[in-house]
Structures are given as C-alpha cells and as structure tokens.
VOLUM-961774 format. One line per field, with one value per residue (C-alpha): residue number from 1; residue in three letters; x, y negated, z. Coordinates in pm, 1 decimal, decimal comma. Layout:
<atoms>
seq (NUM ...)
type (Ala ...)
px (X ...)
py (Y ...)
pz (Z ...)
</atoms>
This chain:
<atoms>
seq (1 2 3 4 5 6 7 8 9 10 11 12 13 14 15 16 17 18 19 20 21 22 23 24 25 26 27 28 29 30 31 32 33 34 35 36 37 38 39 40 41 42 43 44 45 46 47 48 49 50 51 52 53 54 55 56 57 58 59 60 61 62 63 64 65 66 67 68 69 70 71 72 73 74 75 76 77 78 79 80 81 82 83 84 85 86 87 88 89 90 91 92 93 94 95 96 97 98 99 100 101 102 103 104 105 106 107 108 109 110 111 112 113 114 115 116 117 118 119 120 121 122 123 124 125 126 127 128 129 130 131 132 133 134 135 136 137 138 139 140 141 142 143 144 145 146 147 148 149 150 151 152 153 154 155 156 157 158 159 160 161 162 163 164 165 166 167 168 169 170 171 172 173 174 175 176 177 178 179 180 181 182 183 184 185 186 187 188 189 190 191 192 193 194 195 196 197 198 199 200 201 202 203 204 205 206 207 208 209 210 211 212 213 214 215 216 217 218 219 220 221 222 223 224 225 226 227 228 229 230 231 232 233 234 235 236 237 238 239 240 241 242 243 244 245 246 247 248 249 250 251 252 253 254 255 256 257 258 259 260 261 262 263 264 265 266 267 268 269 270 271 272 273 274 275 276 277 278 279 280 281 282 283 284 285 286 287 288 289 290 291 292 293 294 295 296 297 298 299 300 301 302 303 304 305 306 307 308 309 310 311 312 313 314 315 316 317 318 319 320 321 322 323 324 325 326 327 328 329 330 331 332 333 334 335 336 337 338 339 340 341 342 343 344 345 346 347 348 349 350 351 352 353 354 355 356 357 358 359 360 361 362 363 364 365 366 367 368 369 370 371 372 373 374)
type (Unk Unk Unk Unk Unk Unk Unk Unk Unk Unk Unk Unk Unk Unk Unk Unk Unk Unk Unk Unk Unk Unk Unk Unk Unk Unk Unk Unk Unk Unk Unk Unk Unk Unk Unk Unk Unk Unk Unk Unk Unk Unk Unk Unk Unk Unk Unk Unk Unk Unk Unk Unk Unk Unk Unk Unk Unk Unk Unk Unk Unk Unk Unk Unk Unk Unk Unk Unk Unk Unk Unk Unk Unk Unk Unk Unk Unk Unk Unk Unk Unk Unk Unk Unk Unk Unk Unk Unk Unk Unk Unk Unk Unk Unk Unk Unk Unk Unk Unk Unk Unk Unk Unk Unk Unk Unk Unk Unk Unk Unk Unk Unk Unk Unk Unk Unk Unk Unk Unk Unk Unk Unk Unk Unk Unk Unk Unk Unk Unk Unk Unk Unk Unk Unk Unk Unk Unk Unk Unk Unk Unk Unk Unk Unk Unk Unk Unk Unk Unk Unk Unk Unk Unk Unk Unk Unk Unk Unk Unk Unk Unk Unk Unk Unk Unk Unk Unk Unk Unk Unk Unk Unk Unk Unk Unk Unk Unk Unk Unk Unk Unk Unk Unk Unk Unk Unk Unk Unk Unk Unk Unk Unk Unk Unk Unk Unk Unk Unk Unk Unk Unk Unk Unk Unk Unk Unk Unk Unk Unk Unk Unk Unk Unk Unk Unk Unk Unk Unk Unk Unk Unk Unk Unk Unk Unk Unk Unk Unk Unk Unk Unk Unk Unk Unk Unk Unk Unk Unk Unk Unk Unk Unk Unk Unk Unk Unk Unk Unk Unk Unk Unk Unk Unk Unk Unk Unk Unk Unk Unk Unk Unk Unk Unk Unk Unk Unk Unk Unk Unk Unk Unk Unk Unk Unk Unk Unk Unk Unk Unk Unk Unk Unk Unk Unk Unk Unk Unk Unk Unk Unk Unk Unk Unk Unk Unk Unk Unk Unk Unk Unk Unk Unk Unk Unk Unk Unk Unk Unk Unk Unk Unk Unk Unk Unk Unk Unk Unk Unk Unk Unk Unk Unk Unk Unk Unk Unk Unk Unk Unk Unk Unk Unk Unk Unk Unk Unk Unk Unk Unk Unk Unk Unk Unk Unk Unk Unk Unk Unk Unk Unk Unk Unk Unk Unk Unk Unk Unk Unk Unk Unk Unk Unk Unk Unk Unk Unk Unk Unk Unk Unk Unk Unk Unk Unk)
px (4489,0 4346,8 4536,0 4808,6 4777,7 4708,2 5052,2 5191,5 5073,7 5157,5 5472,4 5569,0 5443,1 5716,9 5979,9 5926,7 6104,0 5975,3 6208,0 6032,1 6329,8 6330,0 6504,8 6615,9 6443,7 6636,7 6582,9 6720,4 7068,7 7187,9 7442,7 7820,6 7956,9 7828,0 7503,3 7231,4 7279,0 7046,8 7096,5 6915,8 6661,9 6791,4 7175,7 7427,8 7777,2 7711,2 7994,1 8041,8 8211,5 8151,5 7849,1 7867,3 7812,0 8102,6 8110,5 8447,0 8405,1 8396,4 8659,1 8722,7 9001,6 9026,3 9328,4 9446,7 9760,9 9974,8 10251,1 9989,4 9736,7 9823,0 10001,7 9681,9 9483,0 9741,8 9702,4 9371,0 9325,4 9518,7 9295,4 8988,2 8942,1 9099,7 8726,7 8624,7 8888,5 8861,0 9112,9 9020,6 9203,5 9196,2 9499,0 9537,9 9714,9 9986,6 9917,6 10050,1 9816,8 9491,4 9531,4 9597,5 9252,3 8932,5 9023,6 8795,6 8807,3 8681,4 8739,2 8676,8 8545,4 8273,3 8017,2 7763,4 8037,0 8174,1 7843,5 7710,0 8040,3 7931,6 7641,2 7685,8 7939,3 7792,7 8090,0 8152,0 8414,3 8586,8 9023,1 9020,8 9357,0 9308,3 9514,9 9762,9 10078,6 10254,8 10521,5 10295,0 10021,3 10205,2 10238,0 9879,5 9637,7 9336,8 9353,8 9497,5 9169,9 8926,9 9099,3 9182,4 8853,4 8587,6 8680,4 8668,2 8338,8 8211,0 8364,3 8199,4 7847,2 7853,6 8013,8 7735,3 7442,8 7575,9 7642,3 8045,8 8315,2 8568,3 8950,8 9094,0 9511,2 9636,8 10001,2 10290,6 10223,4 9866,8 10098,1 10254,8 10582,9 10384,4 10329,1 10520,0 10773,6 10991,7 10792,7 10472,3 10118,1 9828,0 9647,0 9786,1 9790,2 9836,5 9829,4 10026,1 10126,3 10047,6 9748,6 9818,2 9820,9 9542,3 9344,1 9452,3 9352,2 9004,5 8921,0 9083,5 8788,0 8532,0 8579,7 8550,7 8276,7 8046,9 8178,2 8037,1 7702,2 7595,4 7786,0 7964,9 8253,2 8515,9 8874,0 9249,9 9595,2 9849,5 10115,0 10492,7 10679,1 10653,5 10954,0 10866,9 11097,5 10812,8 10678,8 10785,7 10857,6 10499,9 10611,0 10665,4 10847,2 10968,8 11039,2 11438,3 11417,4 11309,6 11496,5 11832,6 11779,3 11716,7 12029,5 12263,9 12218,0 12230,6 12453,0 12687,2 12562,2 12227,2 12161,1 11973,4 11722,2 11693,0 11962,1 12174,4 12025,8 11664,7 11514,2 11152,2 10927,4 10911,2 10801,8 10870,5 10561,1 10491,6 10453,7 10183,2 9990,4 9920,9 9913,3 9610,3 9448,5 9465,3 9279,3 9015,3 8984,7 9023,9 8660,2 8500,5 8488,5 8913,4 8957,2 8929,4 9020,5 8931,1 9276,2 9582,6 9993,9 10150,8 10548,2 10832,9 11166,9 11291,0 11601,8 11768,0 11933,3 12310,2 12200,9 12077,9 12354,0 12552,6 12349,9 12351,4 12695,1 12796,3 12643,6 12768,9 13135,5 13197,0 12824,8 12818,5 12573,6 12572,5 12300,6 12153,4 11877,4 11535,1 11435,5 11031,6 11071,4 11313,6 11083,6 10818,0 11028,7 11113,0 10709,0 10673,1 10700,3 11094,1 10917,0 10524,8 10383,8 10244,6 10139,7 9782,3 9758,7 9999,5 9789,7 9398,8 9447,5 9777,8 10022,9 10354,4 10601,3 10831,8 11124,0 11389,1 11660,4 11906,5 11609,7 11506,3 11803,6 11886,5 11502,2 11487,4 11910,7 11788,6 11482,1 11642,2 11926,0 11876,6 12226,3 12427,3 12587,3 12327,9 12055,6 12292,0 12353,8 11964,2)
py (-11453,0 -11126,8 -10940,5 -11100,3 -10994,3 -10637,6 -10612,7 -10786,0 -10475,0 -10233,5 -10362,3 -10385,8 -10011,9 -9919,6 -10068,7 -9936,6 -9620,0 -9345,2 -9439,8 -9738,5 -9947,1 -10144,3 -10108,8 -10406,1 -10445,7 -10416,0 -10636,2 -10487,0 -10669,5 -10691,9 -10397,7 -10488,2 -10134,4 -9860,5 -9773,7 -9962,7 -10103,9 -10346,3 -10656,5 -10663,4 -10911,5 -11017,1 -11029,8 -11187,5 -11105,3 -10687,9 -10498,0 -10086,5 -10103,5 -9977,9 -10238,1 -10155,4 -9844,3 -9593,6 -9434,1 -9438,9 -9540,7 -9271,5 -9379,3 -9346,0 -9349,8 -9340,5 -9288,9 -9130,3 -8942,7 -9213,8 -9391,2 -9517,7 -9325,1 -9010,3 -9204,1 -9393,2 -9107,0 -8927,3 -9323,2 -9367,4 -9004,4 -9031,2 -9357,3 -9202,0 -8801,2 -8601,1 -8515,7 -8891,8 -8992,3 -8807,7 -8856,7 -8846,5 -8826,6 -8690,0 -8502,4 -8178,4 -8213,4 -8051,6 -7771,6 -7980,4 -8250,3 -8021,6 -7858,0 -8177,2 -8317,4 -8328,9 -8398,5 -8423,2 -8460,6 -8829,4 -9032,1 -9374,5 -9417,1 -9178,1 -9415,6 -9123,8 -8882,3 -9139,6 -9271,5 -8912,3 -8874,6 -9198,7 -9104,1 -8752,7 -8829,9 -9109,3 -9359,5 -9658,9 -9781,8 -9788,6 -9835,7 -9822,1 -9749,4 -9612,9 -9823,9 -9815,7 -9973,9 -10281,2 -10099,4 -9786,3 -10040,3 -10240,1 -9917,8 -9824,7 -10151,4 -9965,8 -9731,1 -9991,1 -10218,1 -9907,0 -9787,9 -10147,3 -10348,0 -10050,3 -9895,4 -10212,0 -10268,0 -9935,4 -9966,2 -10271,1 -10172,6 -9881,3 -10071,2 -10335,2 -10099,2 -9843,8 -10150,3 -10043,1 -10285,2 -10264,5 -10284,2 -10320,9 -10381,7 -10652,9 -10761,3 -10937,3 -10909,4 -11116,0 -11440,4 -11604,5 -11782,4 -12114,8 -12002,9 -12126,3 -11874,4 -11931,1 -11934,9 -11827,1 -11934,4 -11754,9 -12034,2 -12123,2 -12118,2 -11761,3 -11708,1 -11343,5 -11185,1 -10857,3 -10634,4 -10539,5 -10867,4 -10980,9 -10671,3 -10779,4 -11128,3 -11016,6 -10787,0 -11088,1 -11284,1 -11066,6 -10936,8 -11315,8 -11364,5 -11040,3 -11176,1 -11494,8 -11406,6 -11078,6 -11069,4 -10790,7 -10733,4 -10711,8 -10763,3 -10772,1 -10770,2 -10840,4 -10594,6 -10754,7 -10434,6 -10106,8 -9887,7 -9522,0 -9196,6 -8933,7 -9067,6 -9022,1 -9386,5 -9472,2 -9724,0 -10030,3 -10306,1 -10277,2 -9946,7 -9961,9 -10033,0 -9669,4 -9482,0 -9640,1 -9377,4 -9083,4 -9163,0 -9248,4 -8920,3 -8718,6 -8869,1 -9096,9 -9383,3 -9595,6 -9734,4 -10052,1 -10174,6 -10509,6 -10811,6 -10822,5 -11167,4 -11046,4 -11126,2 -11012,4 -10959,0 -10612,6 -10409,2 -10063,1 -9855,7 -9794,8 -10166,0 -10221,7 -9932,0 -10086,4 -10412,1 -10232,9 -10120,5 -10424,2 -10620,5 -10345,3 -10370,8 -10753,9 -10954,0 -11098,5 -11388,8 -11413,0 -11384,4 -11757,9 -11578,0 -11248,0 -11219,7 -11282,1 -11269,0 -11015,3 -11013,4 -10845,3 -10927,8 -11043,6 -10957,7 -10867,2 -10548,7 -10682,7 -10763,4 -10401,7 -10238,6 -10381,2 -10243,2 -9926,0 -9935,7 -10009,0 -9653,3 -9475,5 -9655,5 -9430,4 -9525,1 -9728,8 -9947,9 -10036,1 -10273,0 -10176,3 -10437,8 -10336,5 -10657,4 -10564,5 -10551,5 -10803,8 -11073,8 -10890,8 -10938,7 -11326,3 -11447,3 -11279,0 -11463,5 -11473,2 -11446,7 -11450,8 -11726,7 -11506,4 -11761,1 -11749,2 -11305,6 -11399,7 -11656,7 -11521,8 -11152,2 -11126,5 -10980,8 -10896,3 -10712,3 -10457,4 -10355,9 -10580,8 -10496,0 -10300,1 -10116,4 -10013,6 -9840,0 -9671,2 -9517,6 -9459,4 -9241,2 -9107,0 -8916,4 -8864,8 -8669,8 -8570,4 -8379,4 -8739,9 -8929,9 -9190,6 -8975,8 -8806,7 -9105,0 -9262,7)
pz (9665,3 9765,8 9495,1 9671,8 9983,3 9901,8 9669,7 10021,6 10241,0 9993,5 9972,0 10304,9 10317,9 10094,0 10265,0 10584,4 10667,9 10847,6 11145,6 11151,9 11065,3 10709,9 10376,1 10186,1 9856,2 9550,7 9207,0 8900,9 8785,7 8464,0 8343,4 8386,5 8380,2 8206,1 8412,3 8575,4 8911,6 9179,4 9364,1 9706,4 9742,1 10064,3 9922,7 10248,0 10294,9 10374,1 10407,6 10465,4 10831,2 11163,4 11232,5 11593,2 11616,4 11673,4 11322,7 11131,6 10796,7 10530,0 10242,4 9879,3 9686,5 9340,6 9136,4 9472,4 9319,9 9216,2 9428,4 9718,8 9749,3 9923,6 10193,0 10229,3 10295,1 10530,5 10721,3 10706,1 10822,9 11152,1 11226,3 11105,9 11047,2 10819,9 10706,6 10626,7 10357,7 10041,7 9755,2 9382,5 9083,4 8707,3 8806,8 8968,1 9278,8 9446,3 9689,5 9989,1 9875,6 9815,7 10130,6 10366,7 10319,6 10118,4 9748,6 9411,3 9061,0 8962,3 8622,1 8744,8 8384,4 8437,6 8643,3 8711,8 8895,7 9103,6 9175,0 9270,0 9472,5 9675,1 9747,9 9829,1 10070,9 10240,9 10142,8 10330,0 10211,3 9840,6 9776,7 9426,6 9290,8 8969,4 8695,9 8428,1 8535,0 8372,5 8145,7 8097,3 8000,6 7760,8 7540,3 7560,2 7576,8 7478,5 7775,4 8002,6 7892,0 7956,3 8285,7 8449,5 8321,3 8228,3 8558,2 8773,3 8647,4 8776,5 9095,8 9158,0 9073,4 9279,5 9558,0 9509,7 9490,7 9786,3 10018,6 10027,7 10178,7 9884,6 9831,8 9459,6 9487,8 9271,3 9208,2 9137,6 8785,1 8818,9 8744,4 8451,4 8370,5 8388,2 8745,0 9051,4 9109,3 9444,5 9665,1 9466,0 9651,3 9684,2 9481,3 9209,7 8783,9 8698,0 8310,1 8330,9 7987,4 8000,4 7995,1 8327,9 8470,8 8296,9 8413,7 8758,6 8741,7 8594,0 8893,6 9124,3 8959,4 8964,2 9313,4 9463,5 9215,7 9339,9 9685,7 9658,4 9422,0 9550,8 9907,7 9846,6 10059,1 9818,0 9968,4 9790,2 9832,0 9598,3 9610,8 9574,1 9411,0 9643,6 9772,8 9863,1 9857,7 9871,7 9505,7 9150,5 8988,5 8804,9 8503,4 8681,5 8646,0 8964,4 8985,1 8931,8 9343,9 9359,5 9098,4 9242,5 9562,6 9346,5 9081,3 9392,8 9583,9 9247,1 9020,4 9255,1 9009,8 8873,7 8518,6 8521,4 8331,5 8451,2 8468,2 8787,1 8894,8 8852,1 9230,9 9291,1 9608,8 9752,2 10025,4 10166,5 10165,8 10490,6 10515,1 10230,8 10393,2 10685,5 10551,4 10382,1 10656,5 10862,6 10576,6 10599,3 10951,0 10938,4 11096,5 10774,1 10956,7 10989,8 10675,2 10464,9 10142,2 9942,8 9765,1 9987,9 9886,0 10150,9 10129,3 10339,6 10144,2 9778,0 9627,1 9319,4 9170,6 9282,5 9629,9 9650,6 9505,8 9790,4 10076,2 9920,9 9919,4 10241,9 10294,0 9997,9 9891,3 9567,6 9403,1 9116,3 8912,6 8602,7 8338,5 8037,7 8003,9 7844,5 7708,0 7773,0 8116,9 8157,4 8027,7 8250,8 8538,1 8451,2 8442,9 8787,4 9126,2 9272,5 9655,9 9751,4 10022,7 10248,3 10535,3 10474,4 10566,6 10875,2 10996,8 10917,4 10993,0 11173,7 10892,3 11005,9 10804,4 10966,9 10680,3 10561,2 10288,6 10524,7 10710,2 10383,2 10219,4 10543,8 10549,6 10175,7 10167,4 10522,2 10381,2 10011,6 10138,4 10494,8 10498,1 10451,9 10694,4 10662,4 10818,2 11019,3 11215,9 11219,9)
</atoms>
C-alpha cells in the first residue's frame, strides 16, 4: 500500500502542468497505421472545436489540390483566417493557389510528416481528402489500397493522439448493386464493387468505430457526384456532369461515356462545401449519426443535355458507353435519402438542375449570352 501511494503522488505530479491545469494520461494503443499512437486514459467523446473559448479552429487538409479542396480552404478561410487553414498536397500547386494561403508538401502516407505538421501547427481540426478516385482506382488497386486504407489509418491515429475533430468524405460509390438504389438510405446493405468503394466503406467503419471506442470525433459525409467549373475532371464516375460544360463551350458538342438513362445524385460544389462546414460546425450533440447521405438533385445525362440546351440550341450529345463505368454507375444509388442531415443539423441544399447549368456556362464562358444575362 505505501508503494502505492507514492506511485499515486508521483503520478499526479506528472500530470499536473505548470499552469496548474491537468493533462490526460495516455496508455499506449496498439499500431493501426504505420507509427505508434496513445489512447487517453480518460477517453469521452473529445473533439478539436472552439470549446468555448473564442479560438477558430486551425484546419488541415490533405490531398488539398484535387476537385474540393482548394474551395474548402478559400471557405473555411473567409469563416476562419486565411492563416488557420493550411492546404497539403504531393503536388505542386499553382501560383494562384500558393499565394492565396498557407500551403505544404504532405504524403498522407508518410505518418511522421503529417504528424510533425499537426503538431507544429497546432491543428484542430483534420478534412482529409486525399484518395484515388473510382475509375482512376480501378486501374491502380495497389495505390488505391495504400492511399485510401494506409492513409486513413494515419489520419486517424494522429487525429486520435492530437485530440482533432475529423472529417474523411465518403461517396456514392460506398454502395453496391444489392443496395437500395431510389431512394438510397443512410443505413442500409452496402457491398460496393470497387476498390474505391470498399476503401470508402472501410474508413465509414473505422471512423464510427474510433468514434465509439476511443471518442474521437470523427464525422462524414457522403458526397452524391460533385459539379464545379474551376476544377479539372479527377477520374470519376461522375465526372461526365463536368466535362459536358467544357466540350459544349469548346467544341459545340459532348461525347458520353455513360448510357442516356444513367440517373445519379449530384450536387454543385458550392453546395457540398458548405454542407461541409455545417457538419463541422454541427453540436455533437445534434448530430444522431457519424456518416450522413447529403443530396441536392439526381438526373441523368439526357435530362442534362436538355437544360443545356435550352441555353445553347446548336450543342449536341452524343454516347459512346465505357462499359467500366457504366456498370460503376448501375451499383450506385439513383437518389440519396437525405432526411436524417436536414433534420439533425439543418441541411438545406441551394442548386437544382437549371440553377446549375446557368452557373456552370455563366463562369465557363463569361462572353455568352448565358452570363450576359445572369
């Protein structure tokens, strides 16, 4: 008993900081990525916010130069500071990009960079985007499994072991054709068939999991396929909605990939931004779920080939159909059940189908009528 009672004192010694406040104790957990991390002792539902004070949070994001994430950062950088959101990629970005707000090199596989980048700039909170896409994945599975999975697992050590509230995107392509496709809930069987997908269900999993084990404040959205004009197409499925802009105001015409009657949820990007945000910023308490459906519209490649031309008459569309991404397309959900975000945290789309081709010609081609009158 006295031995005890001294390894008591000396222990409560060590956990109390100069300040006189107290540090949670950590226990060693068992290695998931590809470094050590710790559980606290004291594990409850923590999460990387404000915590009443009147600090912004300071944010993260990896794989910050694909379709999202620099339209993340310019968000999250009116709301916050342009000094508190830092980008990261493995690509060297553009001299707009560099100069419009803190940016650094970061290989989400490389645990000890991003956990030095972390620490060194006091991170709060964690959007990890960095992943291989569904038809860029299908052609490289090894890389898809070591950037989707390997880098998950990082993400959510460090996330664990800095105390970070953390966002990791999922998708339409998380479900299966054995999935229940119009309207598709937010629980439900998934069984996708791709690497993608499967990647995407695994950090679904493992989020709630560390959520539920560790109380790490892990939060996700799954993404219905996203519209932007200011991005290059990444290798998604979905991403004929995108290249039918650019081929329109070039060419007069658009080559399809995908069969006429293909109808899939999507969103215009300004929407899943702040649909983003608002999760963030959601009370943990609101939210009765750590993975939600968001939607705005669904439609299919002849519906928007009509809108587009009631603003361009002369365009024309035509189908060459890529079998790969056709069956892709088929095992995906038709329309997402959103009614869960819209009643727990308030989500409210803003873009339908003809708001969205008049924004996405308007800023294409700012000379044509379209913008002209808008």
């Amino acid at each position: 008993m006295p031995v005890l009672r001294m390894l008591q004192r000396v222990m409560g010694q060590m956990l109390q900081s100069p300040a006189g406040g107290y540090r949670a104790a950590f226990l060693p957990g068992r290695v998931l990525g590809t470094s050590s991390w710790h559980i606290p002792a004291d594990a409850n539902f923590h999460s990387g916010s404000l915590s009443g004070t009147d600090r912004p949070p300071r944010v993260l994001i990896t794989g910050g130069l694909g379709q999202l994430g620099v339209g993340l950062a310019t968000l999250l950088r009116e709301h916050f500071g342009t000094d508190n959101v830092i980008l990261t990629d493995i690509r060297k970005p553009s001299d707009q990009v560099f100069h419009s707000g803190p940016f650094i090199y970061s290989d989400v596989l490389d645990y000890k960079n991003l956990r030095e980048i972390v620490v060194n700039h006091r991170i709060t909170w964690l959007i990890h985007y960095g992943a291989l896409l569904s038809a860029v994945g299908e052609t490289n599975v090894s890389l898809a499994k070591a950037v989707n999975i390997t880098g998950l697992h990082n993400v959510l050590d460090i996330a664990l072991e800095h105390n970070l509230r953390l966002f990791v995107p999922s998708t339409i392509g998380a479900f299966g054709p054995t999935s229940p496709r119009d309207p598709t809930p937010d629980l439900c069987i998934q069984r996708p068939r791709t690497i993608y997908g499967v990647s995407k269900v695994h950090a679904e999993l493992m989020g709630e999991y560390y959520y539920y084990r560790y109380g790490l404040d892990f939060r996700c959205l799954r993404y219905p396929g996203i519209i932007s004009a200011d991005s290059e197409p990444g290798g998604g499925t979905t991403d004929y909605a995108v290249q039918i802009f650019h081929d329109a105001i070039k060419d007069g015409k658009y080559e399809c990939y995908l069969k006429p009657s293909t109808r899939l949820p999507m969103m215009y990007i300004d929407d899943c931004l702040r649909a983003t945000l608002e999760v963030m910023e959601a009370p943990a308490e609101s939210l009765s779920l750590r993975t939600y459906n968001i939607n705005a519209m669904s439609f299919c490649p002849e519906e928007l080939a009509q809108e587009v031309l009631k603003h361009m008459p002369e365009f024309q569309i035509t189908y060459k159909v890529d079998s790969v991404r056709q069956a892709i397309a088929e095992s995906w959900p038709m329309k997402f059940d959103d009614s869960n975000a819209r009643k727990d945290w308030g989500w409210k789309h803003d873009f339908d189908l003809p708001e969205l081709v008049t924004t996405m010609l308007s800023f294409l081609d700012p000379e044509s009528r379209v913008a002209q009158a808008n």
